[in-house]
C-alpha positions as CSV (number, residue, x, y, z in Angstrom):
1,X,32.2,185.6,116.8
2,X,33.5,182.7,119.0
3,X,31.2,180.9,121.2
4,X,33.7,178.2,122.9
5,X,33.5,178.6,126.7
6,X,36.7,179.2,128.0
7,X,38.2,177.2,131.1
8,X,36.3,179.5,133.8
9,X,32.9,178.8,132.2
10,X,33.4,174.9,131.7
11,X,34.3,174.8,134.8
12,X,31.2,176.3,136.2
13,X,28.6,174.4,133.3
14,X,30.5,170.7,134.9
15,X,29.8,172.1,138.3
16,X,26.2,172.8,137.3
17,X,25.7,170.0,135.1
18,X,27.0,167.8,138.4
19,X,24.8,169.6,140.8
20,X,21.5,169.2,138.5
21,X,22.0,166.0,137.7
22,X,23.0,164.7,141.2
23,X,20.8,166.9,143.6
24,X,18.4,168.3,141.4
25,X,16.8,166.0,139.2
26,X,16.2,163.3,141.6
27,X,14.4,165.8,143.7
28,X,12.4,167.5,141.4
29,X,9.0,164.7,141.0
30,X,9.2,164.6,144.7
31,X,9.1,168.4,145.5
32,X,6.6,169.2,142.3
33,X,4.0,166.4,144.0
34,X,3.5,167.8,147.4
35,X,0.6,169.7,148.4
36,X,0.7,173.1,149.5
37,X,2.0,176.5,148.4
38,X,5.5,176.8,150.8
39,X,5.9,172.8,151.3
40,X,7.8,172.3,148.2
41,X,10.8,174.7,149.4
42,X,13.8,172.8,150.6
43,X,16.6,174.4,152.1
44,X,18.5,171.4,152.0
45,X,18.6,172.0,148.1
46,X,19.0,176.0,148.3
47,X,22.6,175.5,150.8
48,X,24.0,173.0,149.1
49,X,24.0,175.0,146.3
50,X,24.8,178.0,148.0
51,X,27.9,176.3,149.1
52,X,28.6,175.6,145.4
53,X,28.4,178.9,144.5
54,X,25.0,179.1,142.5
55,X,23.2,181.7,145.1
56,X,25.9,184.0,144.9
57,X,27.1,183.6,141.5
58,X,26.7,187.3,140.2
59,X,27.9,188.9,143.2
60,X,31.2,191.1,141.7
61,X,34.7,189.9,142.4
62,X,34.9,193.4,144.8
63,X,32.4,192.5,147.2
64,X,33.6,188.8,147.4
65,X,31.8,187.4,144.8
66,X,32.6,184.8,141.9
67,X,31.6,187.8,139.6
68,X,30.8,185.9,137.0
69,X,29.9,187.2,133.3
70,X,26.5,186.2,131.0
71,X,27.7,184.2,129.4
72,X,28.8,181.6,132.7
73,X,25.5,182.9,134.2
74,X,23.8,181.1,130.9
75,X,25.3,178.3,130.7
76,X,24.7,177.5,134.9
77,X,20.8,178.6,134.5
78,X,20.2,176.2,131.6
79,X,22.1,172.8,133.4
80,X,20.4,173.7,136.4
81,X,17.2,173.9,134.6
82,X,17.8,170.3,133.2
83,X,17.5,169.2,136.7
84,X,14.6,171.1,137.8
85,X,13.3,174.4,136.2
86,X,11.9,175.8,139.4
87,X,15.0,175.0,141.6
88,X,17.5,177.0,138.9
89,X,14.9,180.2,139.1
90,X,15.2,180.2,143.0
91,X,18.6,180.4,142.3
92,X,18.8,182.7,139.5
93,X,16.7,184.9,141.0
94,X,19.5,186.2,143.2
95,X,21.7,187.0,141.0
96,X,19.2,189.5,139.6
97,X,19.0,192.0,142.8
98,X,22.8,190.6,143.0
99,X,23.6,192.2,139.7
100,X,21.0,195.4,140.9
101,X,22.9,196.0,144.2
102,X,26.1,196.6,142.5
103,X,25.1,199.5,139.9
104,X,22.5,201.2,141.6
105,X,22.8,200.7,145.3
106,X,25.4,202.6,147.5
107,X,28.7,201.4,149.3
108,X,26.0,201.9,152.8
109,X,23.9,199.7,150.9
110,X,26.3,197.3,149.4
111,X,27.9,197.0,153.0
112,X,24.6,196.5,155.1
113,X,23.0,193.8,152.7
114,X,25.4,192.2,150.4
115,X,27.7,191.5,153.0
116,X,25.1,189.4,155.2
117,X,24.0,188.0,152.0
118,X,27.3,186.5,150.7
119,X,28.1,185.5,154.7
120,X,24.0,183.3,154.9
121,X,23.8,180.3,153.0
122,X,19.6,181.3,153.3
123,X,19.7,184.7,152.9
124,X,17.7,184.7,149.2
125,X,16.0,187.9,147.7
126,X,13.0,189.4,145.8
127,X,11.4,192.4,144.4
128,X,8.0,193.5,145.4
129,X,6.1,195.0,142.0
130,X,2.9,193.5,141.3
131,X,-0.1,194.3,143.2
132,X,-4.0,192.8,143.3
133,X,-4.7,196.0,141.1
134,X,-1.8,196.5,139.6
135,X,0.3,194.5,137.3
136,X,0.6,194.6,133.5
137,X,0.1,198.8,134.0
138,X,3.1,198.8,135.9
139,X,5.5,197.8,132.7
140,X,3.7,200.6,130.4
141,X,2.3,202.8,132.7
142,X,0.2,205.7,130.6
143,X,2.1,208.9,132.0
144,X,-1.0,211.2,131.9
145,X,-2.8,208.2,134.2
146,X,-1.3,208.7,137.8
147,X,-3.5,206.6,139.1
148,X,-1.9,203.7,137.3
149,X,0.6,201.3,138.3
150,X,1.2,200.3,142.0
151,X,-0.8,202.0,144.8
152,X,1.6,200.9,148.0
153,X,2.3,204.2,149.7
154,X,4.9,205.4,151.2
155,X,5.0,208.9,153.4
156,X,8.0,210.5,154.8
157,X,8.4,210.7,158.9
158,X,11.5,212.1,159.2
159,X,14.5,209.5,158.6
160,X,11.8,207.0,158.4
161,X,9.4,206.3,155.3
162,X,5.7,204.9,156.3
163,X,4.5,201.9,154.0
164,X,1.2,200.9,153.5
165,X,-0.3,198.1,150.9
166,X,-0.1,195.2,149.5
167,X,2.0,193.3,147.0
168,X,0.8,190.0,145.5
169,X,2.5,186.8,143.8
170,X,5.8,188.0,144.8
171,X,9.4,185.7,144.0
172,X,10.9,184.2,147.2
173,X,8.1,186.3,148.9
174,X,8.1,183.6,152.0
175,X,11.4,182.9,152.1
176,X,13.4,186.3,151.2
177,X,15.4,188.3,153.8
178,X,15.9,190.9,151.8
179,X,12.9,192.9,149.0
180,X,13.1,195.6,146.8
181,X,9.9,197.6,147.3
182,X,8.0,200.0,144.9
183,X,6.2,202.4,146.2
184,X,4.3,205.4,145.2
185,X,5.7,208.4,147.0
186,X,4.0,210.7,145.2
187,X,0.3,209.9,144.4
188,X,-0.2,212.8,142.4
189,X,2.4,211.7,139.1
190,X,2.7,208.9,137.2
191,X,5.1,206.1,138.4
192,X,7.8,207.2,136.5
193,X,7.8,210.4,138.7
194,X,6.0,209.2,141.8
195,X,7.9,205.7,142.4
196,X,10.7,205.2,144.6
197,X,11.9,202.4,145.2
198,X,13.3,200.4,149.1
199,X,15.2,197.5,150.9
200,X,13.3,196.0,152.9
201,X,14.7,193.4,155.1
202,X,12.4,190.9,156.2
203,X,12.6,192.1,160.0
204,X,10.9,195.5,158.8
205,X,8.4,196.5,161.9
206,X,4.5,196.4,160.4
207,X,6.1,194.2,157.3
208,X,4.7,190.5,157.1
209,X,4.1,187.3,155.0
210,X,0.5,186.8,153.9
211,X,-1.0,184.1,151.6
212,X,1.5,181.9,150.0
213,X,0.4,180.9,146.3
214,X,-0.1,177.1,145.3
215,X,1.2,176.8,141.5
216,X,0.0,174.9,138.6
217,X,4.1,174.7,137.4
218,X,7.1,176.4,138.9
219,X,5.8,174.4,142.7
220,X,9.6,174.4,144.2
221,X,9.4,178.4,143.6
222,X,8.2,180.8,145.9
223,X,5.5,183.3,145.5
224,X,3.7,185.3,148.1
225,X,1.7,188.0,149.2
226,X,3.5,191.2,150.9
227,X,1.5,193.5,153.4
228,X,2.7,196.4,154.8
229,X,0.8,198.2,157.8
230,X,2.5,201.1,158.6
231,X,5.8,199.2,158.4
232,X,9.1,201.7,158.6
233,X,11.6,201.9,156.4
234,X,15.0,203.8,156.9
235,X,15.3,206.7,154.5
236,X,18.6,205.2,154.4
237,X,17.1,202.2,152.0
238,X,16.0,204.2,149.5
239,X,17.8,203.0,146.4
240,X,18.7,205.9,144.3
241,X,16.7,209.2,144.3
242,X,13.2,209.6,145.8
243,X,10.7,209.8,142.8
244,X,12.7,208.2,140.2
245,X,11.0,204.5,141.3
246,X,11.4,201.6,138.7
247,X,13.1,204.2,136.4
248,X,16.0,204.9,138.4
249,X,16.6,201.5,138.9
250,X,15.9,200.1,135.1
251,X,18.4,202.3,134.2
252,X,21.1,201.0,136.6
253,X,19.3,198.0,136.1
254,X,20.0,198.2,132.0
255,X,23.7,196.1,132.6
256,X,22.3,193.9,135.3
257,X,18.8,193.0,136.3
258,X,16.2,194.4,133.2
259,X,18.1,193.2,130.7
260,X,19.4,189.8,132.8
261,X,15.6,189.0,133.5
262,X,14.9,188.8,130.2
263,X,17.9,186.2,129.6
264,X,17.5,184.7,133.2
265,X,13.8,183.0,131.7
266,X,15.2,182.3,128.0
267,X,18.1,180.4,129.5
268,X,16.0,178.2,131.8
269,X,14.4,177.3,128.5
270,X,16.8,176.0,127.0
271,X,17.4,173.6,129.9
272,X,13.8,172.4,130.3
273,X,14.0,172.2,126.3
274,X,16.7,169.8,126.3
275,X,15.7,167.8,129.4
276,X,12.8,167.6,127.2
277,X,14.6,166.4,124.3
278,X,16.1,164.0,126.5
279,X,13.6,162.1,127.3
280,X,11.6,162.2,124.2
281,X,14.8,160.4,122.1
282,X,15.0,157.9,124.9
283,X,11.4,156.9,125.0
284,X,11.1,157.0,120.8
285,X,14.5,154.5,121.2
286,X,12.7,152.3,124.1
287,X,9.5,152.1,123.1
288,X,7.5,150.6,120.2
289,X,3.8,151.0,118.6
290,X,2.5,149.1,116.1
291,X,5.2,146.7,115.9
292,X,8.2,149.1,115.3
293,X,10.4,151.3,117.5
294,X,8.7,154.8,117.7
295,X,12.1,156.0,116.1
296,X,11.5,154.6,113.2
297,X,8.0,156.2,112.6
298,X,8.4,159.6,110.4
299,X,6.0,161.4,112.6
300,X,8.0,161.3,115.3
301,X,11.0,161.7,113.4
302,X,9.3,165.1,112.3
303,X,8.3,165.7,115.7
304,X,11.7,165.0,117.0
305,X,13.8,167.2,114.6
306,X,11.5,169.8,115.1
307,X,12.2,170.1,119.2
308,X,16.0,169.9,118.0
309,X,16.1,172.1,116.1
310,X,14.1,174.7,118.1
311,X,16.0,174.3,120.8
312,X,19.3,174.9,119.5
313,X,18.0,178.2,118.0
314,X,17.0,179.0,121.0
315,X,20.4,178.3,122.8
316,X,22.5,180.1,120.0
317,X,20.0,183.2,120.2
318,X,20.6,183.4,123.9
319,X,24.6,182.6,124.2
320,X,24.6,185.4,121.2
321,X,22.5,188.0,123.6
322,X,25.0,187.3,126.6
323,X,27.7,187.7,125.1
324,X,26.4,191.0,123.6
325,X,25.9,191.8,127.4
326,X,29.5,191.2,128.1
327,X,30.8,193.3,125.4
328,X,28.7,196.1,126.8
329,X,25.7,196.1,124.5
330,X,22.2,196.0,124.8
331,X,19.6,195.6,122.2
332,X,16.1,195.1,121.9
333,X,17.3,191.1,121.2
334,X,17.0,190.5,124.8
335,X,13.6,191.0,125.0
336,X,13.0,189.3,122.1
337,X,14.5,186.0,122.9
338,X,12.9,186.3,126.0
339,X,9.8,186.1,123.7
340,X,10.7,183.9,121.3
341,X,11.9,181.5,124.7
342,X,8.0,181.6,125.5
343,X,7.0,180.3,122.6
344,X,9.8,177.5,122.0
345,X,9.4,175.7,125.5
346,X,5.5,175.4,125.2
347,X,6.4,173.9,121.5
348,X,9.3,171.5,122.8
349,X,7.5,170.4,126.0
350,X,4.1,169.6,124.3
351,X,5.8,167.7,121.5
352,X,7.5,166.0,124.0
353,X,4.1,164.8,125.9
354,X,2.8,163.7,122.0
355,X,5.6,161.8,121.7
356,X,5.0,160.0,124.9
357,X,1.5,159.3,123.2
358,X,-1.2,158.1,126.2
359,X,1.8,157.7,128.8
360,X,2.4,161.7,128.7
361,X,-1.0,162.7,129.6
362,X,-1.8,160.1,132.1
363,X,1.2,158.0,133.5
364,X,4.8,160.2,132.8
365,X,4.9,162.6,135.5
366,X,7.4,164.4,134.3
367,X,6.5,164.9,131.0
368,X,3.4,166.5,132.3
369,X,5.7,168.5,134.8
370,X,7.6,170.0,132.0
371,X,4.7,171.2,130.3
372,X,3.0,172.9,133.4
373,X,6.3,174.6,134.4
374,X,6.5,175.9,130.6
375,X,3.0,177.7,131.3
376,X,4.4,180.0,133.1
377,X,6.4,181.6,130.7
378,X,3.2,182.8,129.4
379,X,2.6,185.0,132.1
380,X,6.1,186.2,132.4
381,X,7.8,186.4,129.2
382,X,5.5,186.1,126.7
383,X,2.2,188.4,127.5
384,X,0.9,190.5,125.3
385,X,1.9,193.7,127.4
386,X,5.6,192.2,127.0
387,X,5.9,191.8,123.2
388,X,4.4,195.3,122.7
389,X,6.7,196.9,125.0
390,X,10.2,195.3,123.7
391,X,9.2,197.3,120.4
392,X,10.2,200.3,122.4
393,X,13.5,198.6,122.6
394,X,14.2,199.0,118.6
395,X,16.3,202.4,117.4
């Protein structure tokens, strides 16, 4: 098993590793500080690397794309993360309905919305799951429950499909042009058999942007409430078959966007782990207490070797799952470095605020930044509802 990038994917980690360190990290304090839930977005950021390549970076060679493979897609997530966690999600986060588009959705589909989105340096994407009363029941739905799992309806009028709800804390949800909508179609089956899923563009008739969420960590990245009031939908955007919802589209989803989510969040860790390493061995080198360089104390020698060595584990466990993805298999591994990535950053991050002793709580901005962007790993990655249901995942 050889793990040396080859000339394609060096060339992409330099690009990225230019990008973060250039663009990136001299943004990220700034954006992370300001008030509000959509100030922090800067389009600035999102075009230039557009023009790079990092919005489009999954789209397949066929359709124009750079077509990359997981492994190049890993690499680029974690030095973008170095720079700024939250601005390599917003990103990344394309590349998921990227890789979605081109197993599930048809050549209509693939003509109508991944054309426009290769052609619009702003043209970002989301998918629309969670709900006010519906979230953690919508990964393990119970299938004798049909009243579990999301409630926004949708009603057939002709060529047209009716939707009605709400969707809550969703990804690029004030700055997407394009969302993938789930939607109970049939309100009388579980999800599995009542979901279908939708495109819909931003421009949707009776579709609009309500609250937009102010973060504790992940500030740069969007989330945002979705309402539909009798918005219409072209049957024509239905992605798949009617009533096969989040199923359908897990299963086309299995080579692209299930299985890439779970390595999209453990490769950002490893880039906020070693921006975190970073700057702990600089500070230990820089700084004294008690009349000696803090690199010279054992404790923080321990502390030190510890966020290391946790973070290369984490990096070989996630170059070995995308590279598993290339060679066409899939194993319950991916969910559980996606786990194993929610505990590692919160260890790396925090040990990296000890190690900056008085100064990480109250004066080192980003030290404190790193640790409130790791919390949200918690709710993504590393929930309880999450480790049970990679489990599943075992043969």
């Amino acid at each position: 098993m050889d793990f040396a990038l080859n000339e394609e994917q060096r060339h992409w980690q330099a690009e990225a590793r230019k990008f973060a360190e250039e663009e990136l990290r001299p943004a990220s304090l700034k954006h992370d500080q300001i008030e509000g839930g959509f100030e922090p977005w800067d389009w600035d950021i999102i075009e230039k690397g557009s023009r790079l390549g990092f919005r489009t970076l999954a789209v397949p060679r066929e359709w124009g794309g750079p077509g990359t493979d997981f492994v190049t897609q890993a690499v680029v997530m974690a030095e973008l993360a170095r720079g700024d966690s939250a601005m390599s999600k917003a990103f990344s986060q394309n590349w998921k309905w990227s890789h979605l588009i081109a197993v599930a959705c048809s050549d209509d589909q693939k003509e109508r919305f991944l054309k426009p989105f290769l052609a619009d340096h702003r043209y970002v994407m989301g998918r629309g799951i969670t709900e006010p009363n519906a979230g953690s029941d919508n990964r393990m739905p119970p299938e004798d429950d049909p009243k579990a799992g999301y409630r926004v309806r949708a009603v057939r009028e002709g060529d047209e499909w009716i939707l009605n709800g709400e969707k809550c804390f969703i990804a690029n949800g004030s700055v997407g042009s394009l969302f993938f909508i789930d939607c109970r179609t049939n309100p009388d089956v579980n999800i599995k058999a009542g979901g279908t899923l939708f495109m819909v563009p931003k421009t949707t008739p009776g579709f609009r942007i309500g609250k937009v969420f102010n973060k504790r960590g992940w500030r740069f990245y969007q989330n945002a409430e979705l309402i539909f009031e009798n918005a219409r939908v072209p049957h024509a955007n239905v992605v798949g078959e009617v009533g096969t919802g989040s199923v359908k589209a897990g299963r086309g989803d299995a080579t692209g966007g299930d299985l890439f989510g779970d390595l999209e969040l453990a490769a950002n860790a490893v880039g906020v782990c070693d921006d975190a390493c970073e700057m702990a061995i600089a500070h230990a080198r820089a700084h004294k207490r008690a009349g000696r360089y803090l690199m010279e104390h054992q404790l923080v020698q321990l502390k030190l070797n510890e966020m290391y060595a946790l973070t290369e584990a984490l990096r070989s466990y996630v170059m070995r799952v995308a590279w598993l993805h290339d060679a066409g298999e899939h194993s319950a591994n991916a969910g559980f470095v996606m786990n194993y990535s929610t505990d590692v950053i919160q260890r790396v991050t925090r040990l990296n605020m000890e190690i900056h002793g008085p100064e990480g709580c109250m004066m080192n901005a980003r030290a404190e930044k790193l640790v409130r962007d790791a919390m949200v790993w918690t709710h993504l990655a590393g929930d309880t509802v999450q480790r049970v249901k990679v489990l599943k995942r075992l043969k």
